[in-house]
C-alpha angles and dihedrals in degrees: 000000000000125000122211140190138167121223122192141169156133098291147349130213112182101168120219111227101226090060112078111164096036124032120232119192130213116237090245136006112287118223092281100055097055082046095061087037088055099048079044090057095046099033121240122157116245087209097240089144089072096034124002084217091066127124094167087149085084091070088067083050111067116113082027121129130188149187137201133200136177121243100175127043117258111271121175132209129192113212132167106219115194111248126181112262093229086164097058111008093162085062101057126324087229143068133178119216114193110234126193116218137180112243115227094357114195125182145172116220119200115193128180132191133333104058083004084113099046089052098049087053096054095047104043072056091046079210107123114183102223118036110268121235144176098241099311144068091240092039094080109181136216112241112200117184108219098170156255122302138181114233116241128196135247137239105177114103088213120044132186098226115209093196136070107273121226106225128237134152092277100055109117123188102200093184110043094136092053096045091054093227141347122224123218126198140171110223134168112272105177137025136178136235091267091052089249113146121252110166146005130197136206119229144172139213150165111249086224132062089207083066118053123180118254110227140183113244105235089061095106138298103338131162146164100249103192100304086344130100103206128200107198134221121218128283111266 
């Protein structure tokens, strides 16, 4: 059964790979990043004592799907962080790179099968063996453990999703008008153990939780998951 947990904090910062001066955030954490929180959470080693460029903890992974949905509405921050000038020291021993957070930043995390126990067992301890964050190392984050629930099907031919919702040609938002706008974004979705990129998935999603999409049943793996309509997305 389903395992979910809410995370919450000051900022997020969840960089998206193609920007390089100034770093741009996604709105909520892509597949990757609740990867990296989960294993967090458990425990398992990424194996950056043998090689800074390991991500062992896939392989514990594997069998493992998750959801996300957004609890807060999408607020955004600008902010310059020092950084050392390795290029031109004798210029100046500083630069300042312009990031992009969410402010606030709350979030519901579903997650079914493979780790899905472990996890279970970490948060009703609210113990986690390495300190949780919202895409970097200053954004900690509140972990708040709100349960396990069966997945239930689901017999109406037109659903309100609470999640965020992967795209595919079948993918139908039935409400785009009332919602006011739908936002559609390509993220990484798998890694390996040596951090090499693998996949990346299209969603979409609603930049407030008071409007949810509208959308036809057929359009992928969707369930009610306790009060939560949850749009999933594929087995690692």
């Amino acid at each position: 059964m389903p395992v979910v947990f809410d995370v919450s904090g000051q900022m997020a910062m969840f960089r998206k790979p193609y920007t390089t001066t100034s770093s741009i955030s996604f709105a909520f954490p892509p597949p990757t990043a609740i990867a990296g929180l989960i294993s967090g959470i458990v425990g398992i080693s990424n194996g950056s004592n043998d090689d800074g460029c390991n991500a062992k903890y896939w392989e514990s992974l594997i069998g493992t799907k998750v959801s996300v949905a957004l609890l807060s509405d999408i607020s955004w921050m600008w902010h310059a962080i020092n950084f050392w000038n390795v290029k031109q020291p004798q210029k100046s021993p500083h630069i300042q790179v312009k990031h992009q957070f969410v402010i606030n930043p709350k979030y519901r995390i579903f997650v079914d099968g493979g780790i899905e126990d472990k996890l279970r067992c970490m948060l009703e301890k609210d113990s986690f063996k390495f300190t949780p964050y919202l895409g970097t190392a200053y954004a900690i984050a509140n972990v708040v453990y709100i349960g396990q629930f069966s997945n239930q099907s689901l017999t109406e031919d037109e659903v309100f999703v609470d999640s965020v919702v992967p795209w595919n040609e079948k993918v139908r938002i039935l409400n785009i008008l009332d919602v006011g706008g739908t936002f559609k974004e390509e993220m990484p979705f798998k890694m390996d153990v040596t951090r090499k990129f693998i996949e990346s998935i299209e969603v979409l999603y609603s930049p407030s939780p008071q409007k949810k999409l509208l959308i036809n049943k057929g359009a992928g793996d969707v369930t009610k998951c306790g009060n939560d309509v949850v749009a999933w997305f594929p087995r690692w």
